[in-house]
C-alpha positions as CSV (number, residue, x, y, z in Angstrom):
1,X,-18.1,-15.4,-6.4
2,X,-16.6,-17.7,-3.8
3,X,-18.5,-20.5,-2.2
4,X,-17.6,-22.0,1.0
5,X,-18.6,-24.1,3.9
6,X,-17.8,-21.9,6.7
7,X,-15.5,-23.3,9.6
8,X,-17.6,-23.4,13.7
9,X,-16.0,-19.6,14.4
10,X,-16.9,-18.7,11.2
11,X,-20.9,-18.7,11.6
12,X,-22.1,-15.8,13.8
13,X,-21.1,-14.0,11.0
14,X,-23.5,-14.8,9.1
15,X,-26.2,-13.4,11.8
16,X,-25.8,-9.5,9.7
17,X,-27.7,-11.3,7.0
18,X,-29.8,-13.1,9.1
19,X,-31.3,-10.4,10.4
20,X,-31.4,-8.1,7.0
21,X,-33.4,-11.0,5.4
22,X,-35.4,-11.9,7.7
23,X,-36.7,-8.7,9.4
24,X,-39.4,-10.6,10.6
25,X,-37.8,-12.6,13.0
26,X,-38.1,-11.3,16.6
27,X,-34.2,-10.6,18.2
28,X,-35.0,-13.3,20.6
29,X,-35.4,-16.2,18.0
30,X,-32.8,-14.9,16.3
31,X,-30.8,-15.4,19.7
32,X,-32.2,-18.7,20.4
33,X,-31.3,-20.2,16.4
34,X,-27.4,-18.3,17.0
35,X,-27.0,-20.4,20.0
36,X,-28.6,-23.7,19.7
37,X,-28.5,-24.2,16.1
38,X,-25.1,-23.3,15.3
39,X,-24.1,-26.1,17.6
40,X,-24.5,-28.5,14.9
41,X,-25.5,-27.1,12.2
42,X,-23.0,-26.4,8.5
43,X,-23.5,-22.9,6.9
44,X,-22.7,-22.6,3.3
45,X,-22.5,-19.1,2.0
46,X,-21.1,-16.8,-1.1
47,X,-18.7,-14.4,-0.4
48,X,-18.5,-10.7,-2.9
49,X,-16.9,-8.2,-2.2
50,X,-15.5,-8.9,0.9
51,X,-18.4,-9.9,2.9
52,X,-20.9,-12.6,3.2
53,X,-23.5,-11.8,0.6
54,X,-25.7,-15.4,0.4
55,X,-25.9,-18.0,3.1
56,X,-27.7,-21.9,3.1
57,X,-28.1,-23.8,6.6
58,X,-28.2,-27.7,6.7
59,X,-29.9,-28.4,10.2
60,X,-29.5,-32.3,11.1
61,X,-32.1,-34.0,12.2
62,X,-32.1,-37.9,12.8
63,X,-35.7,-38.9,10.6
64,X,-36.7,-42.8,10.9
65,X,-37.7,-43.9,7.6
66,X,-39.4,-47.4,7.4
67,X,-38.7,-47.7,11.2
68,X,-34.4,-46.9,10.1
69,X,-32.7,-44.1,11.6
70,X,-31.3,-41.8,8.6
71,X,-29.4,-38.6,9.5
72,X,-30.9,-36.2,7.4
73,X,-30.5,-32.1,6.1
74,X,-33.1,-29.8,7.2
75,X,-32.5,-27.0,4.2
76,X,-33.0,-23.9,5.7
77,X,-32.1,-19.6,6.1
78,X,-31.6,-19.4,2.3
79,X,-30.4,-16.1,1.9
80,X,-29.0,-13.3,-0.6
81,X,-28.6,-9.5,0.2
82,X,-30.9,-8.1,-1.4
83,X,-28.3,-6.1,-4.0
84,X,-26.8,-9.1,-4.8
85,X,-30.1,-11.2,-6.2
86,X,-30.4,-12.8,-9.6
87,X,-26.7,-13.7,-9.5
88,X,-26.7,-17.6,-9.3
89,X,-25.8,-17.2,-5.5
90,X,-28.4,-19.6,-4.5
91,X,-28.6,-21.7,-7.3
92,X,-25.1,-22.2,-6.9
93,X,-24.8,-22.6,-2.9
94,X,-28.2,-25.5,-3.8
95,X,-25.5,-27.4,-5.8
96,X,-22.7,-27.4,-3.7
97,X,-24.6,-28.6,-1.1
98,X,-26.7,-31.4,-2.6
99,X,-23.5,-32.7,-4.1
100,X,-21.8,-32.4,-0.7
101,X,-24.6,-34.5,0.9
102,X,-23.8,-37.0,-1.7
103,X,-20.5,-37.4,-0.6
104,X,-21.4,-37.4,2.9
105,X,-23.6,-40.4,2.2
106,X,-27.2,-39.1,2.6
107,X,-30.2,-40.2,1.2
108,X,-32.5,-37.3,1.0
109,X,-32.9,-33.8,2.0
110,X,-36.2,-31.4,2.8
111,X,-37.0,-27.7,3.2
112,X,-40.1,-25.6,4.1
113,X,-40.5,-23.3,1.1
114,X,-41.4,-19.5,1.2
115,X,-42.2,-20.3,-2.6
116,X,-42.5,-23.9,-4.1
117,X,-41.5,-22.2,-7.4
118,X,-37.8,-21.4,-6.2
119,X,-36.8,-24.9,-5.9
120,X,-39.0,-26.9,-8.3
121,X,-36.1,-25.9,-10.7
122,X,-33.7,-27.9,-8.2
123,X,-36.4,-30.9,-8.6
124,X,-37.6,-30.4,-4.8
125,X,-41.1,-31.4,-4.8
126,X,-43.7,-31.0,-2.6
127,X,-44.9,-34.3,-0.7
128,X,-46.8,-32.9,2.4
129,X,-48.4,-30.5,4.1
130,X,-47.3,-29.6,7.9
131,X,-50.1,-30.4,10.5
132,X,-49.6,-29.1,13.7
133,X,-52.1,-29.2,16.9
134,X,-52.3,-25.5,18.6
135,X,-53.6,-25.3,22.6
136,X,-57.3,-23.5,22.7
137,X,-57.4,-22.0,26.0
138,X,-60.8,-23.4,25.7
139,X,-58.9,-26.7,26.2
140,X,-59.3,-26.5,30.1
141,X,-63.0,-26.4,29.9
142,X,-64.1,-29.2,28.0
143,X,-61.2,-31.8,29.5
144,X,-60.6,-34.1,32.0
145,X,-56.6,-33.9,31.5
146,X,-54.3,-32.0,33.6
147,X,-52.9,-29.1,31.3
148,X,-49.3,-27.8,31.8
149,X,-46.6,-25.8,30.5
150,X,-43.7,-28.2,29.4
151,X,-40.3,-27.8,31.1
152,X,-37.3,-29.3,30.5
153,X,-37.4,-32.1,32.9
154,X,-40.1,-33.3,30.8
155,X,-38.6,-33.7,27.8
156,X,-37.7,-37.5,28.2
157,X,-41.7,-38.4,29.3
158,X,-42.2,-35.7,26.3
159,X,-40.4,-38.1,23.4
160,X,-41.1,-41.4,24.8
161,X,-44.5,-40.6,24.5
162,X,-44.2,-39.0,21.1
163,X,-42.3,-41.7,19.3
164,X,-44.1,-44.7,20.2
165,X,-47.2,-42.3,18.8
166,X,-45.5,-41.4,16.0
167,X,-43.8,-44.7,15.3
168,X,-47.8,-46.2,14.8
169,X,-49.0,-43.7,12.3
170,X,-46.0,-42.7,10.3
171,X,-43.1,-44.0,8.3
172,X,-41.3,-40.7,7.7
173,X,-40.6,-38.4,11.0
174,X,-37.9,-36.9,12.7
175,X,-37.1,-38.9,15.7
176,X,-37.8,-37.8,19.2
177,X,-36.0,-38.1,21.6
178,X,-35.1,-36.2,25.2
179,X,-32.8,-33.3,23.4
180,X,-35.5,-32.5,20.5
181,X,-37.4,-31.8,23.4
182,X,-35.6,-29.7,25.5
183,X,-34.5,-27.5,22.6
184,X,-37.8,-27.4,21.3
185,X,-39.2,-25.9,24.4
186,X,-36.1,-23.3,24.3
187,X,-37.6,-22.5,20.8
188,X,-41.0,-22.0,21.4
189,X,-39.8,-19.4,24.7
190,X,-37.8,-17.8,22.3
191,X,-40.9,-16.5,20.8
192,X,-42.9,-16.4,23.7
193,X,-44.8,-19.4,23.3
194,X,-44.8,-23.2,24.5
195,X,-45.6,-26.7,24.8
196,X,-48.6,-28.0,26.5
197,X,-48.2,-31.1,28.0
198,X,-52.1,-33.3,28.1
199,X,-52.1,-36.0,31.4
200,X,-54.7,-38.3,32.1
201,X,-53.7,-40.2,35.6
202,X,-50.3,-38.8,35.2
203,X,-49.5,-40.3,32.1
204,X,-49.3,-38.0,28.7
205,X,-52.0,-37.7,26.4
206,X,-51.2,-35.3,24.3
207,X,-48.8,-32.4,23.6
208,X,-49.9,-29.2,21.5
209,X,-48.2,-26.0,20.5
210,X,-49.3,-22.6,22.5
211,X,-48.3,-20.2,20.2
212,X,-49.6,-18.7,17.0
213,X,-49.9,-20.6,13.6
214,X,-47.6,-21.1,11.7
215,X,-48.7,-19.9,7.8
216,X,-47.2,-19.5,4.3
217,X,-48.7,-17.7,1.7
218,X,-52.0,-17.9,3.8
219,X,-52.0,-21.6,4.1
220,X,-50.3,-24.6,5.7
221,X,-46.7,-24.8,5.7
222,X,-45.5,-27.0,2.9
223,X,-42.5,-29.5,2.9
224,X,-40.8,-30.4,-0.4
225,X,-38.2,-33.3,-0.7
226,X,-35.2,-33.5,-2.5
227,X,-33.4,-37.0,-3.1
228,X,-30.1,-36.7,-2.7
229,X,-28.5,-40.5,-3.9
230,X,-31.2,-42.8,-5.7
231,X,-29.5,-46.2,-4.5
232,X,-30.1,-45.2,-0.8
233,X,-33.7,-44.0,-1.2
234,X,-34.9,-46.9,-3.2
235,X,-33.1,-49.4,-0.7
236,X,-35.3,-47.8,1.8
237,X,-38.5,-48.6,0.4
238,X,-40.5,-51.5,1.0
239,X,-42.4,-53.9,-1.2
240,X,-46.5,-55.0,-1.6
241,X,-44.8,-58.3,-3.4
242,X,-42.3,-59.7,-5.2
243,X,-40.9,-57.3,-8.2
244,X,-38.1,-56.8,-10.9
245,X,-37.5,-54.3,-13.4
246,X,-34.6,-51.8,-15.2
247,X,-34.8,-48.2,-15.3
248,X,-32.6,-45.3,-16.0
249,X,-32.6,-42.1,-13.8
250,X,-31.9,-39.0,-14.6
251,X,-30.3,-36.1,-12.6
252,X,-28.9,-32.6,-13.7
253,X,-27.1,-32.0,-10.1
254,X,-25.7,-34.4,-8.9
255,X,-23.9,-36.3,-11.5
256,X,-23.7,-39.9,-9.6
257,X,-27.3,-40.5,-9.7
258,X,-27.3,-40.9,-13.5
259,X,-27.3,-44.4,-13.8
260,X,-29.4,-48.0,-14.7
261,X,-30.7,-49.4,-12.2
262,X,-32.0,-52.5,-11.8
263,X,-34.2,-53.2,-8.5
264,X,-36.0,-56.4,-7.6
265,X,-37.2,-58.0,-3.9
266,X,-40.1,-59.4,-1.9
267,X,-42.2,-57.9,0.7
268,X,-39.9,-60.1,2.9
269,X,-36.7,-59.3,1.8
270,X,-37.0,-55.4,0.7
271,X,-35.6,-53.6,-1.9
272,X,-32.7,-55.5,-3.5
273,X,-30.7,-53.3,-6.1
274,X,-27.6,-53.8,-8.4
275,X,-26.3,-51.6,-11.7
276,X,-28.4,-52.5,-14.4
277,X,-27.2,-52.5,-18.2
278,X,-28.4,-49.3,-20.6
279,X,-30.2,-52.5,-23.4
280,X,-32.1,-53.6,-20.7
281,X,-33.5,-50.4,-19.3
282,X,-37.9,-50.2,-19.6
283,X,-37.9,-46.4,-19.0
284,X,-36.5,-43.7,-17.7
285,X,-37.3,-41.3,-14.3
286,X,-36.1,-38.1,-13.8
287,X,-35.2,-37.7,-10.1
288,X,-37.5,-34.7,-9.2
289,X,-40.2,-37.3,-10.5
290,X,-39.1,-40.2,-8.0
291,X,-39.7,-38.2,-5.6
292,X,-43.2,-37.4,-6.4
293,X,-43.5,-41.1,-6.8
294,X,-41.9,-42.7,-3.3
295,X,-43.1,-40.2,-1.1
296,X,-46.5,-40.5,-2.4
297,X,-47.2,-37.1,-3.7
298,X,-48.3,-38.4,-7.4
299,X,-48.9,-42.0,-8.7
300,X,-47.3,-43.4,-11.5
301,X,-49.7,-42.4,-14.4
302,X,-49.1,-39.0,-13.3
303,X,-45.4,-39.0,-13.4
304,X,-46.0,-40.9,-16.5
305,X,-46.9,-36.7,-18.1
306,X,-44.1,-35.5,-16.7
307,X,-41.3,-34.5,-18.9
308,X,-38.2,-37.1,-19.1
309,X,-40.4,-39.6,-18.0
310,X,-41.1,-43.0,-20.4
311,X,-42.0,-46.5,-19.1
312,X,-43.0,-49.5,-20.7
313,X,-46.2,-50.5,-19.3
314,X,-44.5,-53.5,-17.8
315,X,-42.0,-51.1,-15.7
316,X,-45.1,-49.1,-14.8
317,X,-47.0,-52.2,-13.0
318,X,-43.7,-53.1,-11.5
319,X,-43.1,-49.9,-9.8
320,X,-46.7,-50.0,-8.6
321,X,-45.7,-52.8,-6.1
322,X,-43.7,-50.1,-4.5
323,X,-45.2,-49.2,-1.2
324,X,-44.7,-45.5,-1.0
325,X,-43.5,-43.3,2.2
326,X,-46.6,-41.5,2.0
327,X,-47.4,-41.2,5.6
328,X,-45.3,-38.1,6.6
329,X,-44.7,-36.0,9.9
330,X,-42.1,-33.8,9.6
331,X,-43.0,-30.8,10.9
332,X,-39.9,-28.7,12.1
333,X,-39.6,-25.2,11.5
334,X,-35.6,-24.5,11.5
């Protein structure tokens, strides 16, 4: 088994697999994601016996966290051939590229899951569901607004409108901008769809989705989170008060993110954080539980049942005074 990322020419050639594995995307899609997405994209994949038998695609988005700009992994097109499953191949290609995104300086990463069960093992956990606003046809009835299909040169009234929206309600989204836009009108044509664009005297109200729902497993797509370097997501959180404690994480990937901790701060001054010493640690977290924690998913007495997970009860009301990124919109589909 050889794992690689490829090089730019190298990427069409993963489009074979594409295809085989997911059957179910329509041949335009499939010609829309081969030419946008490989613009940017990185494509990790396992080669065996001379050809490309597993793949992983890292899609960049720029997210604002806490109102900061983070460039962040969008996991997706996990792939093996279907005679070359329960090798390792994606276990493997999940390592390679959390610990690469390590190097590379990033905080966290996120994927839509066909199953939640194939990467709880990677400590992905789920923190949201996606919620996305369809177009009724019914729509032009029982409105005042002025209803159109979304073209390019809208895209800049499109994010401006979006973001300021956004920037109110959440403090986790990908941010918009005139290129989200205009690709993600290409990607809803691609599949014979599109946006509707709501006006009220020429100014945007709204924008929905005209195309059909989105569902996995019957229900609402899911997102799950992966942290990716502890010290960067915990310096992005904010603070209810002033707080202090020691803690020890825990990580089974990526080896840097074993390590004491100490954080401390004010609701003015934000997360402060420096190496703390193993004699003064109050408890220890295992990463997949952070997650659950600073995204909001569980509180802390519910971590607290997780395995690998001990506080003092001192720690416990300490880490309460963490505001968590609870308030998510991330609702991107490749």
């Amino acid at each position: 088994m050889k794992i690689r990322k490829l090089e730019t020419e190298e990427k069409q050639n993963t489009r074979e697999l594409y295809e085989e594995v997911f059957s179910e995307d329509s041949k335009s899609f499939v010609d829309y994601y081969y030419e946008e997405k490989l613009k940017d994209n990185q494509i990790y994949a396992v080669e065996e016996d001379g050809k490309l038998q597993a793949m992983l695609h890292l899609n960049p988005y720029e997210l604002v966290v806490n109102g900061s700009k983070k460039d962040v992994n969008y996991i997706v097109a996990v792939a093996t051939r279907e005679n070359y499953r329960k090798r390792g191949f994606m276990s493997e290609l999940l390592k390679k590229a959390l610990r690469d995104m390590y190097a590379d300086g990033e905080t966290f990463t996120f994927l839509m899951p066909a199953s939640e069960n194939i990467y709880l093992p990677f400590d992905f956990r789920t923190v949201c569901e996606q919620n996305r606003e369809y177009y009724n046809a019914a729509d032009c009835a029982n409105t005042d607004a002025v209803i159109t299909e979304a073209k390019a040169e809208d895209a800049g009234e499109m994010a401006e409108y979006m973001e300021e929206k956004l920037a109110k309600r959440y403090q986790v989204y990908a941010k918009r901008s005139g290129a989200y836009y205009e690709r993600l009108i290409k990607e809803y044509a691609s599949d014979g769809g599109s946006l509707k664009i709501y006006r009220k005297d020429g100014k945007i109200t709204d924008i929905k989705i005209d195309a059909e729902a989105e569902e996995v497993d019957g229900g609402k797509p899911k997102i799950m989170i992966r942290i990716v370097d502890i010290r960067r997501m915990l310096m992005s959180l904010r603070l209810k008060s002033f707080m202090g404690t020691c803690f020890t994480v825990t990580d089974p990937i990526v080896e840097e993110n074993n390590r004491c901790v100490m954080i401390t701060g004010t609701e003015f001054s934000g997360v402060m954080l420096m190496d703390g010493k193993p004699e003064n640690s109050e408890g220890t977290i295992t990463v997949a539980a952070l997650a659950s924690f600073v995204f909001g998913a569980k509180s802390i007495e519910e971590i607290c049942k997780e395995d690998g997970v001990d506080m003092t009860d001192r720690m416990k009301e300490e880490l309460g005074k963490i505001i968590p990124l609870s308030k998510i919109y991330l609702n991107e589909t490749v």
